[in-house]
KOLTOR-383888 format. One record per residue: x, y, z of N, C-alpha, C, O in turn; residue number from 1. Coordinates in steps of 0.2 Angstrom, whole numbers, plus 5000, padded with zeros to 4 digits. Each point is the difference from the previous one (the first is absolute). Layout:
+------+------+------+------+------+------+------+------+------+------+------+------+-----+
|  n_X |  n_Y |  n_Z | ca_X | ca_Y | ca_Z |  c_X |  c_Y |  c_Z |  o_X |  o_Y |  o_Z |   n |
+------+------+------+------+------+------+------+------+------+------+------+------+-----+
|    X |    Y |    Z |    X |    Y |    Z |    X |    Y |    Z |    X |    Y |    Z | NUM |
...
+------+------+------+------+------+------+------+------+------+------+------+------+-----+
//
This chain:
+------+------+------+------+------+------+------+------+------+------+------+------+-----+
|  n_X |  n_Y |  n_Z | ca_X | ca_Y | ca_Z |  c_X |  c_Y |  c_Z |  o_X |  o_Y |  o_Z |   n |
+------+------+------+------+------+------+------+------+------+------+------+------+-----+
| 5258 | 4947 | 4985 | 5003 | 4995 | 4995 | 5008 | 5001 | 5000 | 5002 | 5005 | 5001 |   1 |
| 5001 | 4990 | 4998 | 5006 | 4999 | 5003 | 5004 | 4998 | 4993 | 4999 | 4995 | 4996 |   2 |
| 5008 | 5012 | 5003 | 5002 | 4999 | 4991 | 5007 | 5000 | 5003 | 5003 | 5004 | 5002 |   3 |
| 5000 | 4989 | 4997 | 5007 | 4998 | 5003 | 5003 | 5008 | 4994 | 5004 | 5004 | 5002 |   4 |
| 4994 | 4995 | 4992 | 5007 | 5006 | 4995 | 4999 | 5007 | 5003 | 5004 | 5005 | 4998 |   5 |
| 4991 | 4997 | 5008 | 4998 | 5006 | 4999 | 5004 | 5005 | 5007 | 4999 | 5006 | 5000 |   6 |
| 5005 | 4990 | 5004 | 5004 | 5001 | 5006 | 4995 | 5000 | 5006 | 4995 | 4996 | 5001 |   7 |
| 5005 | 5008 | 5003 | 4995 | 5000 | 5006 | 4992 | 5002 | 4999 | 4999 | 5000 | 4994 |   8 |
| 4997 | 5000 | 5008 | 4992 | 5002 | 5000 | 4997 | 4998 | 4994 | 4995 | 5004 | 4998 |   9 |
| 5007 | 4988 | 4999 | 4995 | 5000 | 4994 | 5001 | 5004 | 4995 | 5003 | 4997 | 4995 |  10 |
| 4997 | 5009 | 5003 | 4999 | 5003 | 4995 | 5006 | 5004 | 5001 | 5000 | 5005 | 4996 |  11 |
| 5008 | 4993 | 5008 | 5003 | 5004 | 5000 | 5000 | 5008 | 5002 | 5003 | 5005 | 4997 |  12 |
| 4992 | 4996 | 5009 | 4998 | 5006 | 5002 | 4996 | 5005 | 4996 | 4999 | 5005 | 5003 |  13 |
| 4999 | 4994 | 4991 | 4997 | 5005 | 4996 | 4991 | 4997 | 5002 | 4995 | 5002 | 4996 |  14 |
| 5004 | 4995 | 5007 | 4992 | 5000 | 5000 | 4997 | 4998 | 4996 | 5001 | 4995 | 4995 |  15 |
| 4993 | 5007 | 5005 | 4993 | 5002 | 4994 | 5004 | 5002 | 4995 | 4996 | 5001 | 4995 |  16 |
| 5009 | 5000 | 5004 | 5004 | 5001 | 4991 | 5003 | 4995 | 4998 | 5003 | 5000 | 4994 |  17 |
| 4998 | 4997 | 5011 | 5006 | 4994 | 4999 | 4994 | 4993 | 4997 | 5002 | 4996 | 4996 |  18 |
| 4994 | 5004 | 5006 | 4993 | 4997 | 5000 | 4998 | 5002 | 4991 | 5000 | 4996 | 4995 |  19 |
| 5000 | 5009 | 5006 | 4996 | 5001 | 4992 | 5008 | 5001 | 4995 | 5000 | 5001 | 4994 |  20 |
| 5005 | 4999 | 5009 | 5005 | 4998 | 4993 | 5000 | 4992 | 4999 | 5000 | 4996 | 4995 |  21 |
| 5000 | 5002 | 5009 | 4999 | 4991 | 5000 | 4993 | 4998 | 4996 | 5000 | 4995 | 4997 |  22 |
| 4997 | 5008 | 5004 | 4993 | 4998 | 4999 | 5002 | 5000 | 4991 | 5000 | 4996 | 4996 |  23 |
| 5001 | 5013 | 5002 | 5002 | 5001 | 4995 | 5004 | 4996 | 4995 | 4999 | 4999 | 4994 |  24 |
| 5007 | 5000 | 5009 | 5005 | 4996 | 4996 | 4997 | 4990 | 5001 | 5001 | 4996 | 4995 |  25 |
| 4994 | 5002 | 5010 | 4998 | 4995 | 4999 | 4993 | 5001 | 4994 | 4997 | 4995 | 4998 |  26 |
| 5001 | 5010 | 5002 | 4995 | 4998 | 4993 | 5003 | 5002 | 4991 | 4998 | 4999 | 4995 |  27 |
| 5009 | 5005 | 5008 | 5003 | 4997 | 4992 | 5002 | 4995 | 4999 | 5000 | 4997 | 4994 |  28 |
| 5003 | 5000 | 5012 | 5003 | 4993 | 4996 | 4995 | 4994 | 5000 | 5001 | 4994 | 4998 |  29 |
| 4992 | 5010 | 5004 | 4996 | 4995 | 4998 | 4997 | 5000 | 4993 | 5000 | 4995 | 4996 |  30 |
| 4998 | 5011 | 5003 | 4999 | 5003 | 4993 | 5006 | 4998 | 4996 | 4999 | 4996 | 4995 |  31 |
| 5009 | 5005 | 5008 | 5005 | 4997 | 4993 | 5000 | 4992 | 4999 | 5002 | 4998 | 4995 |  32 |
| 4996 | 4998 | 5011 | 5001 | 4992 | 4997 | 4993 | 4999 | 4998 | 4999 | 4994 | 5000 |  33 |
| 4995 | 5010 | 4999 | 4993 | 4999 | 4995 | 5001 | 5002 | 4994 | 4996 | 4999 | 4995 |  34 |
| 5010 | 5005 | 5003 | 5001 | 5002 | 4994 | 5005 | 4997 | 4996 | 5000 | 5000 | 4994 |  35 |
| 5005 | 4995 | 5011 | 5004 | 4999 | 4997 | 4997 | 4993 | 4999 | 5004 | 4996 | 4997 |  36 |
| 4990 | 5000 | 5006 | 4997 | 4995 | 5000 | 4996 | 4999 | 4991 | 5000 | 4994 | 4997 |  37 |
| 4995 | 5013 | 5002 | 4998 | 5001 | 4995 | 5004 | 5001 | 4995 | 4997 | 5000 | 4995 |  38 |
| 5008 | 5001 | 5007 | 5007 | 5003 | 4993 | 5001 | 4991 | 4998 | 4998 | 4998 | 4994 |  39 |
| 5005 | 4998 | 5010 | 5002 | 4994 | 5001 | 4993 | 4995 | 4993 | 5001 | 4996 | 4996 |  40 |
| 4993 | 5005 | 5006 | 4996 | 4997 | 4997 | 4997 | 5002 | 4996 | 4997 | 4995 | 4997 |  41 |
| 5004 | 5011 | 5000 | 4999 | 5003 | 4993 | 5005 | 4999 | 4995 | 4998 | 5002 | 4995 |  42 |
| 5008 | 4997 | 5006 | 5007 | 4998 | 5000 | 4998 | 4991 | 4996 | 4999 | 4998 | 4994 |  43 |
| 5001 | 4998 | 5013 | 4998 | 4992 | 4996 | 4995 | 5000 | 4996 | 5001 | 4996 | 4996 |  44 |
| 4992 | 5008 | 5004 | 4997 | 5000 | 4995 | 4999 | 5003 | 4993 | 4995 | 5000 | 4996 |  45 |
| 5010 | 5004 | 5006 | 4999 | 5004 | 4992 | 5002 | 4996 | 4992 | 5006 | 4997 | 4999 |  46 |
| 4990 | 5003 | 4998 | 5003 | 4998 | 4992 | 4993 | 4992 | 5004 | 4995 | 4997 | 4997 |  47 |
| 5005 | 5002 | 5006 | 4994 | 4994 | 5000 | 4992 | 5000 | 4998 | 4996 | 4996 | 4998 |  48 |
| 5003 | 5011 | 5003 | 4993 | 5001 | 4999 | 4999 | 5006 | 4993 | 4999 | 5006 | 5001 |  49 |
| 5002 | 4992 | 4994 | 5001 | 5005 | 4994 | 4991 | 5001 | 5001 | 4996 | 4997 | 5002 |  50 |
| 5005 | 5010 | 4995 | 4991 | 5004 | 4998 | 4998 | 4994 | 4995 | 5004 | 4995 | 4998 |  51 |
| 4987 | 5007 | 5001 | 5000 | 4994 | 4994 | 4999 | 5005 | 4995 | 4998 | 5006 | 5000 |  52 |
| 5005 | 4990 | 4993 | 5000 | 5006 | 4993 | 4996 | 5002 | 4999 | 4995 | 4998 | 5003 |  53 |
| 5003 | 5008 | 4993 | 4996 | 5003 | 5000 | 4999 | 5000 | 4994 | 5005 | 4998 | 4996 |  54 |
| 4988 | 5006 | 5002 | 4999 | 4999 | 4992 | 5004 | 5000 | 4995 | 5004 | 5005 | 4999 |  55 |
| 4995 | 4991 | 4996 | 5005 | 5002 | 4994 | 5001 | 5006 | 4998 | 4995 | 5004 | 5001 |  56 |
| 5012 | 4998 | 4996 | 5003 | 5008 | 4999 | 4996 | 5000 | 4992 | 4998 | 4995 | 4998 |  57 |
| 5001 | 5009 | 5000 | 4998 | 5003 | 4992 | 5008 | 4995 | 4995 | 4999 | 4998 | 4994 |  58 |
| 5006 | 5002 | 5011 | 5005 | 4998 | 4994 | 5000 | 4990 | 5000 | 5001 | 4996 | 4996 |  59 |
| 4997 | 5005 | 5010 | 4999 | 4992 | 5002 | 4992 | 4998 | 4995 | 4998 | 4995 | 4997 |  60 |
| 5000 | 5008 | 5002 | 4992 | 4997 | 4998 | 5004 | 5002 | 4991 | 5001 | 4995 | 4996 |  61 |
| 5000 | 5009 | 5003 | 5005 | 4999 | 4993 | 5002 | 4995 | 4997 | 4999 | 4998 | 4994 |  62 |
| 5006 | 5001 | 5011 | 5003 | 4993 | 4998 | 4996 | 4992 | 4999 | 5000 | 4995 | 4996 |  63 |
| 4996 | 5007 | 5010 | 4992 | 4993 | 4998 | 4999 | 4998 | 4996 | 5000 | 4994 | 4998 |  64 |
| 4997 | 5015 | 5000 | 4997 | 5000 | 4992 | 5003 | 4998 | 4994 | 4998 | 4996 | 4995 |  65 |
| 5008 | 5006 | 5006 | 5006 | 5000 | 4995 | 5001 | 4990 | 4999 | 5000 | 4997 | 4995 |  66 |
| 4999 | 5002 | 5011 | 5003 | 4992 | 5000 | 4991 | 4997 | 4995 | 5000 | 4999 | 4994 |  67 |
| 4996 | 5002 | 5011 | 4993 | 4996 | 4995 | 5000 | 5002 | 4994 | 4997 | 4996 | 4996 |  68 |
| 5005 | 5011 | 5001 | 4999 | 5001 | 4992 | 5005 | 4994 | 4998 | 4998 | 4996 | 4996 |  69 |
| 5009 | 5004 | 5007 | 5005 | 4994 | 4996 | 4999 | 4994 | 5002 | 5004 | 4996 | 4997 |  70 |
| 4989 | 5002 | 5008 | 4999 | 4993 | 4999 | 4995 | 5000 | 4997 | 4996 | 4995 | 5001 |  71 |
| 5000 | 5010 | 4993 | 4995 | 4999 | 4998 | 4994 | 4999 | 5004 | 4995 | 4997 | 4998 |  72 |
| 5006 | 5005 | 5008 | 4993 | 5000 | 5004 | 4996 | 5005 | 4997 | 4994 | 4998 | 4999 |  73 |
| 5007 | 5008 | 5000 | 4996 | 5006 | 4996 | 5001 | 5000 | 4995 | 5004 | 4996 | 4997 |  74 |
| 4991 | 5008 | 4999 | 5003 | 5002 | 4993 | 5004 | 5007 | 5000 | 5002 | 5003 | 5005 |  75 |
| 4999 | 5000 | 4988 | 4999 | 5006 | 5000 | 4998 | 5007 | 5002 | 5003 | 5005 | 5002 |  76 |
| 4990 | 4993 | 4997 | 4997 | 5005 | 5002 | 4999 | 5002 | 5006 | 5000 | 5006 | 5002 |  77 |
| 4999 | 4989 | 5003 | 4999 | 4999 | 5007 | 5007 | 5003 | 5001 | 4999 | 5006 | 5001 |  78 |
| 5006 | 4992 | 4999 | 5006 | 5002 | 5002 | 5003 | 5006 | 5001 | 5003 | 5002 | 5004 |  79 |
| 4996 | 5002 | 4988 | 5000 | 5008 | 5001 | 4995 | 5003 | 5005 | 5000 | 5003 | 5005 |  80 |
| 4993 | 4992 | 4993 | 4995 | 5004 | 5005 | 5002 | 5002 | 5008 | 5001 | 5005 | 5003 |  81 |
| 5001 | 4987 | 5000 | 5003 | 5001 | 5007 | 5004 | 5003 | 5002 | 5001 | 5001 | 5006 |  82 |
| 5005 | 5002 | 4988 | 5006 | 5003 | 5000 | 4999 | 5008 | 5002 | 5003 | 5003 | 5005 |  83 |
| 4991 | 5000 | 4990 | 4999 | 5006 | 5000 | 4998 | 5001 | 5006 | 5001 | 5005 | 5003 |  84 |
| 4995 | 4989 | 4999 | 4996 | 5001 | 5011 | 5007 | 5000 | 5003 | 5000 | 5004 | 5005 |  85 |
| 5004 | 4993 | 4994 | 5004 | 4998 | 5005 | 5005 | 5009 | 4998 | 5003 | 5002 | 5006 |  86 |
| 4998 | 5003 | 4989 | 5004 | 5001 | 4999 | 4997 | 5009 | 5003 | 5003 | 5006 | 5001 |  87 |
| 4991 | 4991 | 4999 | 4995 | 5004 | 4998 | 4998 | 5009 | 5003 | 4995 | 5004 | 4997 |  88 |
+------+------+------+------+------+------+------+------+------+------+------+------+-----+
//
């Protein structure tokens, strides 16, 4: 194998080491442009794909309630009852 950078014999006279440092330094720079490939795409997609919400909080179901007693969807009684579950 013929390395114009490496001066005479291919490997610049080191051999079977000259072989396995090339080998070595060519599977990082393979490994660093797959990482900086995944860097790059996780990068454009970030903020696009949000979790889906997840169940109402104890203070979110609260406020619900709070809203249906003030549109007269419940009565009273209902209202504390659901309160003390929610609180519970």
């Amino acid at each position: 194998m013929f390395c114009p950078f490496c001066g005479g014999g291919g490997f610049g006279g080191a051999g079977g080491l000259g072989f396995i440092i090339s080998l070595i330094f060519t599977l990082l720079l393979l490994v660093g442009i797959g990482l900086l490939i995944w860097w790059l795409v996780r990068q454009s997609s970030m903020g696009r794909y949000a979790p889906p919400p997840g169940p109402p909080t104890a203070s979110r179901a609260l406020e619900i309630l709070n809203e249906r007693y003030a549109k007269g969807e419940i009565n009273k009684e209902e209202y504390e009852q659901k309160k003390r579950e929610l609180m519970g």
